[in-house]
DSSP file (Angstrom, degrees, kcal/mol; ACC not computed):
  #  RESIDUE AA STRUCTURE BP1 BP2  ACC     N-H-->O    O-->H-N    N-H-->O    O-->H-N    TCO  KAPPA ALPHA  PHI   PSI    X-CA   Y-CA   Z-CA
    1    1 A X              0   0    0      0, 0.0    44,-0.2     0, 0.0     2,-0.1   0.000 360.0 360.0 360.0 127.2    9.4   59.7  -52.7
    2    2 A X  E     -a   45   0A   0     42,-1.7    44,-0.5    27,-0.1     2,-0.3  -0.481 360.0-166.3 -74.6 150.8   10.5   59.4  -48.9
    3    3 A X  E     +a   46   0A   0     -2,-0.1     2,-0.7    42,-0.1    44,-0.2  -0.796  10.9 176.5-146.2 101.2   13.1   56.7  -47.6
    4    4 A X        +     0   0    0     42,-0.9     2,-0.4    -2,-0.3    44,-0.1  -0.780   8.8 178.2-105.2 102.2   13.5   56.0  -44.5
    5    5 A X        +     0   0    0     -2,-0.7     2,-0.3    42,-0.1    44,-0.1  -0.750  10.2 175.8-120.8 136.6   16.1   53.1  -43.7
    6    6 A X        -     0   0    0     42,-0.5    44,-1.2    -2,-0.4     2,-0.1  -0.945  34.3-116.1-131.8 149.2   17.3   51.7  -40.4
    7    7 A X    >   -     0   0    0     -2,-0.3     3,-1.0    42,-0.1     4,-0.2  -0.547  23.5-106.2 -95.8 159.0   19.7   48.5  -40.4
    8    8 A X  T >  S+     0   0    0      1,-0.2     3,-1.7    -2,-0.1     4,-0.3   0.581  93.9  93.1 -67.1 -17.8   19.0   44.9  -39.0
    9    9 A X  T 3> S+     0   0    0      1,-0.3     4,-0.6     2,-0.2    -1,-0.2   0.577  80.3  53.1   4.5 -63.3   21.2   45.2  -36.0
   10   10 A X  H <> S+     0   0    0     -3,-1.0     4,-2.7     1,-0.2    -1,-0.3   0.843  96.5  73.2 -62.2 -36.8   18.7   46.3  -33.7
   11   11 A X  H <4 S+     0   0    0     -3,-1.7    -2,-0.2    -4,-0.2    -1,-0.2   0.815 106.5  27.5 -23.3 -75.4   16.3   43.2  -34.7
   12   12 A X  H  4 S+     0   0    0     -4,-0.3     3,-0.3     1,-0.1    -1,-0.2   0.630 124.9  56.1 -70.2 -20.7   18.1   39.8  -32.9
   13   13 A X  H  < S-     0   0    0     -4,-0.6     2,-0.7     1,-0.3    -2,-0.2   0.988 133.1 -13.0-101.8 -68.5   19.5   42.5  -30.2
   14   14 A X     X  -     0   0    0     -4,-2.7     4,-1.4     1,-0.1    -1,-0.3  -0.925  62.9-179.4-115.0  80.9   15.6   44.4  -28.9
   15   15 A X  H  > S+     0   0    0     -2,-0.7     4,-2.3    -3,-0.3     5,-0.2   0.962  79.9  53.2 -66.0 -25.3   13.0   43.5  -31.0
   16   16 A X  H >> S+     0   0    0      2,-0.2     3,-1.9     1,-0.2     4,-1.9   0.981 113.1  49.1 -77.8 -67.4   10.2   45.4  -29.3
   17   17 A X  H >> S+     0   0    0      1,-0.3     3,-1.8     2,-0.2     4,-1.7   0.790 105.4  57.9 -41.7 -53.6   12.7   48.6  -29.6
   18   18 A X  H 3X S+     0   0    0     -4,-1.4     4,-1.2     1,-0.3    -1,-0.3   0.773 109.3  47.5 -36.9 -42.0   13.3   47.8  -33.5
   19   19 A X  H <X S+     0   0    0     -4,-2.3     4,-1.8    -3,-1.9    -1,-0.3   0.773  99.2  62.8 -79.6 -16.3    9.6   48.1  -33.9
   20   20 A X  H <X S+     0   0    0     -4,-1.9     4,-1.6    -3,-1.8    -2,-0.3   0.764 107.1  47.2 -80.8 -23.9    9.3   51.1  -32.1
   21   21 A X  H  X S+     0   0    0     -4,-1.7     4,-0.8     2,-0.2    -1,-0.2   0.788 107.1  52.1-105.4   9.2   11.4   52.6  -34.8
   22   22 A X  H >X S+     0   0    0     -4,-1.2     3,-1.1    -5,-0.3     4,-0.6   0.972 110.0  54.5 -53.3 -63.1    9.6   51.1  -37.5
   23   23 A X  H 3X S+     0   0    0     -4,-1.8     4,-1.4     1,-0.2     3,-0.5   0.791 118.1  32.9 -14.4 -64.7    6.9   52.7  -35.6
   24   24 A X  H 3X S+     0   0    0     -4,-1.6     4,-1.3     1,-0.2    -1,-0.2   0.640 105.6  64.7 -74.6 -22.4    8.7   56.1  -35.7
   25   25 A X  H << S+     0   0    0     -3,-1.1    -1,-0.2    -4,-0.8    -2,-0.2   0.278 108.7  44.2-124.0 -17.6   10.4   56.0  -38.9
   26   26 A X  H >X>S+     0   0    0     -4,-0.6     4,-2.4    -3,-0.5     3,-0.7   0.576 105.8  61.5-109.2 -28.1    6.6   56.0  -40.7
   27   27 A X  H 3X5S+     0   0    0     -4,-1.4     4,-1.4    -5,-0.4    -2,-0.3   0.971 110.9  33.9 -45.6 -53.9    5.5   58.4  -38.7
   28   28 A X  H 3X5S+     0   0    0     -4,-1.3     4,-1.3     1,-0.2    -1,-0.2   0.459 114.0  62.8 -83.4  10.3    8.1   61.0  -40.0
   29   29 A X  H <>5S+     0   0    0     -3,-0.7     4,-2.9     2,-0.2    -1,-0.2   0.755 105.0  41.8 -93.6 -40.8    7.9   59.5  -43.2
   30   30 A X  H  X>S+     0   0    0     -4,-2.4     4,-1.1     2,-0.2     5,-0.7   0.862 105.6  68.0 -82.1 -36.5    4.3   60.4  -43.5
   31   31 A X  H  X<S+     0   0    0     -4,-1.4     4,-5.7    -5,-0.6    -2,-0.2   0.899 111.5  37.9 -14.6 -88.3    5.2   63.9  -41.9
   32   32 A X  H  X5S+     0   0    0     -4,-1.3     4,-1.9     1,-0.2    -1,-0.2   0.826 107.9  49.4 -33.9 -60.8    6.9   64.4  -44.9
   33   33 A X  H  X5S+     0   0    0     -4,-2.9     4,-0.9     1,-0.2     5,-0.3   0.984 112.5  54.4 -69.7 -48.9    5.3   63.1  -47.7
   34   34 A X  H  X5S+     0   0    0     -4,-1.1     4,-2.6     2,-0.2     5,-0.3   0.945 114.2  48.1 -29.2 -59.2    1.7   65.2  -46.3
   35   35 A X  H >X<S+     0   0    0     -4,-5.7     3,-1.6    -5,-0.7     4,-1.0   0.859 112.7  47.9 -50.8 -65.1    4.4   68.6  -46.3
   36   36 A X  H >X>S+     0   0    0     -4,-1.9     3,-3.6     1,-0.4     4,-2.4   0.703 110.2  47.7 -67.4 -47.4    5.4   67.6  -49.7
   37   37 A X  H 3<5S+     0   0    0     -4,-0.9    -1,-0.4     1,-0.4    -2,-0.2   0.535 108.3  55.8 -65.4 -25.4    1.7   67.1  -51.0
   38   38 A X  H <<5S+     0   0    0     -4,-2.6    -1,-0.4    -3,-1.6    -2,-0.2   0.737 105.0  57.6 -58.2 -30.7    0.6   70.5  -49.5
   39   39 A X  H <<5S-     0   0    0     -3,-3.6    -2,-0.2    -4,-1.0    -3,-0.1   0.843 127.3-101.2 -61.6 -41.2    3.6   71.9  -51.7
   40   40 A X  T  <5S+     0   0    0     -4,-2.4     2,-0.7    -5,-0.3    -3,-0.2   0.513  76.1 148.5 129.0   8.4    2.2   70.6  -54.7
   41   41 A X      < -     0   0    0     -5,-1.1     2,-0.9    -6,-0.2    -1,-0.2  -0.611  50.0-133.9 -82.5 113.8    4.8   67.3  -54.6
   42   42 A X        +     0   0    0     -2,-0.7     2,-0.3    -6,-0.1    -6,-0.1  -0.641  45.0 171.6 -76.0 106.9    3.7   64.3  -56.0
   43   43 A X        +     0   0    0     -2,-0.9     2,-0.4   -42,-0.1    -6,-0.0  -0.872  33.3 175.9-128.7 166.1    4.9   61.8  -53.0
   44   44 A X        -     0   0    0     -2,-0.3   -42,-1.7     2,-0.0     2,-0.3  -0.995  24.0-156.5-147.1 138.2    4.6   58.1  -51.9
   45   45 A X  E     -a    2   0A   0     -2,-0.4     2,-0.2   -44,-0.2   -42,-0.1  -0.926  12.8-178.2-130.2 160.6    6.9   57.5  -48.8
   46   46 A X  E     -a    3   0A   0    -44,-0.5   -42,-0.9    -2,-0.3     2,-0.5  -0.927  15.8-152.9-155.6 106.3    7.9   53.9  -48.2
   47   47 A X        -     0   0    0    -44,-0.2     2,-0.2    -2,-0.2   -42,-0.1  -0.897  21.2-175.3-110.4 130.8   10.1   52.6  -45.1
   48   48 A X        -     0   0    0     -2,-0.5   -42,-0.5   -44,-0.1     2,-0.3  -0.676  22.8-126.1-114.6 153.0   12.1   49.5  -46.0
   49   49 A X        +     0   0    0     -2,-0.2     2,-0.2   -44,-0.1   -42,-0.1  -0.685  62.5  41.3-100.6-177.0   14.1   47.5  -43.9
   50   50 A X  S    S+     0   0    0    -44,-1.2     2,-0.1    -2,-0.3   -44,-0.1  -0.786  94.3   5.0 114.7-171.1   18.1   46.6  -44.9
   51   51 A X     >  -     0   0    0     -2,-0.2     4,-2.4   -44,-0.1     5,-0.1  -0.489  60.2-142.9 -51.0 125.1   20.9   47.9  -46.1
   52   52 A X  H  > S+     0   0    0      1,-0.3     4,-1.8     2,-0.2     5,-0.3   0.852 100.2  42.0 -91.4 -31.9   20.4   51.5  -46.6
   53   53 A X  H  > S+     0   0    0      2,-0.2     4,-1.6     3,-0.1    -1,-0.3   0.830 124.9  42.3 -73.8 -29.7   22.5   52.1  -50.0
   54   54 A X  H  > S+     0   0    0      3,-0.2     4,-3.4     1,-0.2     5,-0.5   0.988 112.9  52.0 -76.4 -48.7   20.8   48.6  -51.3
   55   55 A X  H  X S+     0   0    0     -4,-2.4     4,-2.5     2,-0.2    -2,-0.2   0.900 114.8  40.3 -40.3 -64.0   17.4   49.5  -49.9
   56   56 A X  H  X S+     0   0    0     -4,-1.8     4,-3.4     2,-0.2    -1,-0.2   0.977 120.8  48.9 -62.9 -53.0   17.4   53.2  -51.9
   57   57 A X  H  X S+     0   0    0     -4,-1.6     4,-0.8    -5,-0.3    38,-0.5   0.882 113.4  42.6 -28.4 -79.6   19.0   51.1  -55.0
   58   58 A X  H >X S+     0   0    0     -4,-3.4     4,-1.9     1,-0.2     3,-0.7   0.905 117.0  45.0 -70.2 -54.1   16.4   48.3  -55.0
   59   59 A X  H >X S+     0   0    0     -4,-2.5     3,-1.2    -5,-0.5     4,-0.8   0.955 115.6  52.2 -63.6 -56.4   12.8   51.0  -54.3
   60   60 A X  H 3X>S+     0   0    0     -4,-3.4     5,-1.2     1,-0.3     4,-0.8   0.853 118.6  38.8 -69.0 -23.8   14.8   53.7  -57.6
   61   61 A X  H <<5S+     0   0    0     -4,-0.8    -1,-0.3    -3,-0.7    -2,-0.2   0.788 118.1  50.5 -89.8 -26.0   14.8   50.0  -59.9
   62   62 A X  H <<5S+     0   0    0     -4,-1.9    -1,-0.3    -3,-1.2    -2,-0.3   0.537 116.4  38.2 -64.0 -24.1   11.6   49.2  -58.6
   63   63 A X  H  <5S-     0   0    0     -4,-0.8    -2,-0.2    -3,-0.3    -3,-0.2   0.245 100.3-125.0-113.2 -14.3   10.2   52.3  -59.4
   64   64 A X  T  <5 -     0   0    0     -4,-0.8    -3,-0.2    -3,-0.2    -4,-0.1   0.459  46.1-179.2  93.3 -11.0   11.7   53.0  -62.5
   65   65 A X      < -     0   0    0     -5,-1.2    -1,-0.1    -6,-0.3     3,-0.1   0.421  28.8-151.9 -54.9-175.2   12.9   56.3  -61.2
   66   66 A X  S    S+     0   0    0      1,-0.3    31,-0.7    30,-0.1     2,-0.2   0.788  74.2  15.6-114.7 -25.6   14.9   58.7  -63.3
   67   67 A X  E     -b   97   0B   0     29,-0.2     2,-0.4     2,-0.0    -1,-0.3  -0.934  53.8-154.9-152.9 154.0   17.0   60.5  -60.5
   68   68 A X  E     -b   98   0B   0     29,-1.2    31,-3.0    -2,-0.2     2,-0.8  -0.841  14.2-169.7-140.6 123.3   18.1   60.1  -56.9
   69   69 A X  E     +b   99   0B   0     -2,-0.4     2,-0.3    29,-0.2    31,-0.2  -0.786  17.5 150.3-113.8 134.1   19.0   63.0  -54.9
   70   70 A X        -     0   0    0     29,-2.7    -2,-0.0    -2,-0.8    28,-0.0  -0.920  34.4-112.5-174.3 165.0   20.7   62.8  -51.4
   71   71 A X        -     0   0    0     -2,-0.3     2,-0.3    29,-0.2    31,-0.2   0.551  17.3-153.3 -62.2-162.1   22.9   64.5  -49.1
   72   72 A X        -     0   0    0     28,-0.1    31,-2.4    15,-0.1    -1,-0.1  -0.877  20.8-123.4-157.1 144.5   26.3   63.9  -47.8
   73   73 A X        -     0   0    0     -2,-0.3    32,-0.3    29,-0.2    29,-0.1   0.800  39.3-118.2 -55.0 -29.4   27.9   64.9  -44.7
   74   74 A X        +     0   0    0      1,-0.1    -1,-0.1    27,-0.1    28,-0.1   0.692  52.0 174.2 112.9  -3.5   30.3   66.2  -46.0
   75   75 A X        -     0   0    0      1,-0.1    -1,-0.1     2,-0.1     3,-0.1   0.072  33.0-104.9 -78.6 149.6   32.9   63.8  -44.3
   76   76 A X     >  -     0   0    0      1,-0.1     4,-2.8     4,-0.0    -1,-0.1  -0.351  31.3-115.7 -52.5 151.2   37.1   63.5  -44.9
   77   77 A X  H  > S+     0   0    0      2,-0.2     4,-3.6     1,-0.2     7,-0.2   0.940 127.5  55.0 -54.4 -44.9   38.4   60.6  -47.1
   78   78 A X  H >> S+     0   0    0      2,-0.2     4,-1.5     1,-0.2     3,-0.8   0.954 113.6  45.6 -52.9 -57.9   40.2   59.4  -43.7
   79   79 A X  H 3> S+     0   0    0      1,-0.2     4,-1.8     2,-0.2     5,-0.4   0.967 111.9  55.8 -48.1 -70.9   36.0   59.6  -42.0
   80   80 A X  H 3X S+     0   0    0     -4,-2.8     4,-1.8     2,-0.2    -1,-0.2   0.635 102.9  48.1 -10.8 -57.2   35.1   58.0  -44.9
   81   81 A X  H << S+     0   0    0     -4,-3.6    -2,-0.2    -3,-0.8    -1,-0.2   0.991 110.2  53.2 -50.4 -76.9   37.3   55.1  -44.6
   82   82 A X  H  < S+     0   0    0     -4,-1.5    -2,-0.2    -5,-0.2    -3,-0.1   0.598 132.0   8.1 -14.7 -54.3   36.4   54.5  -41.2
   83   83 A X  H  < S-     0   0    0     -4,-1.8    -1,-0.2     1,-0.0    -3,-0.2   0.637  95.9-140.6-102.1 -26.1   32.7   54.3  -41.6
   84   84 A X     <  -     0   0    0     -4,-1.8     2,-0.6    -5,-0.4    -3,-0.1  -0.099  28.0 -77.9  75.3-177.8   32.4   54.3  -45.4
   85   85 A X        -     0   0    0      1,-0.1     4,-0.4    -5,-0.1   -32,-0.1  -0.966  15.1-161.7-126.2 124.1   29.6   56.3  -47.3
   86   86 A X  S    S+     0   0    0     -2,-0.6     3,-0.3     2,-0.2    -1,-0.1   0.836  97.2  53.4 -76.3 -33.9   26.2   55.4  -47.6
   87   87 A X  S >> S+     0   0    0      1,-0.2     3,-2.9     2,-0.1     4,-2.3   0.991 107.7  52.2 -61.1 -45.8   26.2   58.2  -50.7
   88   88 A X  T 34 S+     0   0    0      1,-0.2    -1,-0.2     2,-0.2    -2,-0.2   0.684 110.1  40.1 -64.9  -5.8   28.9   56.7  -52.2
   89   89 A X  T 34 S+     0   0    0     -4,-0.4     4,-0.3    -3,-0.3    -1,-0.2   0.183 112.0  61.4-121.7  -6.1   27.7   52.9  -52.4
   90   90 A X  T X> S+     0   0    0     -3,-2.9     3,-2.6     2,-0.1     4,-1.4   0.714 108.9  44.3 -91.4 -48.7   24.3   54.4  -53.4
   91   91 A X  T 3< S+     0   0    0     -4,-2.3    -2,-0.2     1,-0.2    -3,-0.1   0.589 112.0  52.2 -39.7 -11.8   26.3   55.9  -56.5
   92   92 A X  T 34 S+     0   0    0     -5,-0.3    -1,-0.2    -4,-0.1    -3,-0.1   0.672 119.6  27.7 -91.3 -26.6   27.9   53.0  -57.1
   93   93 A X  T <4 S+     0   0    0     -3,-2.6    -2,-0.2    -4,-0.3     2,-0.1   0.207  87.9 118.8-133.2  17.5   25.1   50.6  -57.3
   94   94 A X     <  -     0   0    0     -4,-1.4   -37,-0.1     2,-0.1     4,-0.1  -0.414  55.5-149.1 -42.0 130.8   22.2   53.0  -58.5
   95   95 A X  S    S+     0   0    0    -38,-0.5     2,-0.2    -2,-0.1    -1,-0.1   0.192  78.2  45.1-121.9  50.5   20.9   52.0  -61.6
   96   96 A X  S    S-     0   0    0    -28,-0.0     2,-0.4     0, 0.0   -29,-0.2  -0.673 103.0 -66.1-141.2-142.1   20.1   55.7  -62.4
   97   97 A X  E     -b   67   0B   0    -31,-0.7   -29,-1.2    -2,-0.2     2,-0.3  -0.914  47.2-149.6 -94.3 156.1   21.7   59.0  -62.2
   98   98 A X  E     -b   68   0B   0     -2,-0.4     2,-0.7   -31,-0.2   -29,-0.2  -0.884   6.2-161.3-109.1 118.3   22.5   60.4  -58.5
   99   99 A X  E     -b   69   0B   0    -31,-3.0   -29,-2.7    -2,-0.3     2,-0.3  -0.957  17.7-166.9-106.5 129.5   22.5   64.2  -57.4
  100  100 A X        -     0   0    0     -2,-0.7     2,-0.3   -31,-0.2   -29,-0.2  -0.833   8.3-173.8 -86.4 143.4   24.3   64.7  -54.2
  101  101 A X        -     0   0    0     -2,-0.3     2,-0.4     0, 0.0   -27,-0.1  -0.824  24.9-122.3-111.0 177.0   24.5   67.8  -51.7
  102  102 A X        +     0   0    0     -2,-0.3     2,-0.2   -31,-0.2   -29,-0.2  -0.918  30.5 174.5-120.9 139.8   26.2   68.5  -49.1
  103  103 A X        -     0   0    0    -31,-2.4     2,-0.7    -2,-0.4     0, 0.0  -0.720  24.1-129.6-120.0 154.4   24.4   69.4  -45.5
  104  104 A X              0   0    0     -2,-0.2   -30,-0.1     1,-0.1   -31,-0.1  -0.846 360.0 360.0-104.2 132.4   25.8   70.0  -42.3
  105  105 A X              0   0    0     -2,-0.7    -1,-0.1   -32,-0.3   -32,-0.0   0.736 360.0 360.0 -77.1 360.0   24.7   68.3  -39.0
């Protein structure tokens, strides 16, 4: 399963831009899930709007899932602070188990 989450911000401020990355944001969503299903990956891609740790939360309890895997930057506690973690606050409020890795940008 694909997740692609963009926050409401954009909405009240541009709407015609906010839809253009609704627009965009299922476009690379079906990207995906086509590569995965040529690998031999059973996938369903789904772009939600909201909060992206509630948004991943709400589709794995909706779905029943068993696992959730996603990256992290990688960031310092001190970065952390400052912006917060969207992995951590999906780990916190998941209601299954979570594998993180870590990526670079």
């Amino acid at each position: 399963m694909c997740c692609r989450c963009h926050t409401n911000e954009f909405l009240a401020q541009a709407p015609e831009a906010f839809r253009a990355l609704i627009r965009n944001a299922k476009q690379i969503v079906e990207q995906i899930t086509k590569k995965a299903e040529v690998e031999g990956i059973k996938a369903q891609g789904l772009v939600r709007e909201g909060e992206k740790y509630e948004v991943i939360a709400n589709i794995a309890n909706e779905e029943n899932s068993d696992l959730i895997i996603i990256g992290s930057h990688g960031r310092t506690a001190f970065e952390r602070i400052l912006v917060g973690s969207v992995t951590e606050k999906v780990v916190g409020f998941a209601p299954c188990p979570v594998l993180v890795f870590s990526y670079c940008d």
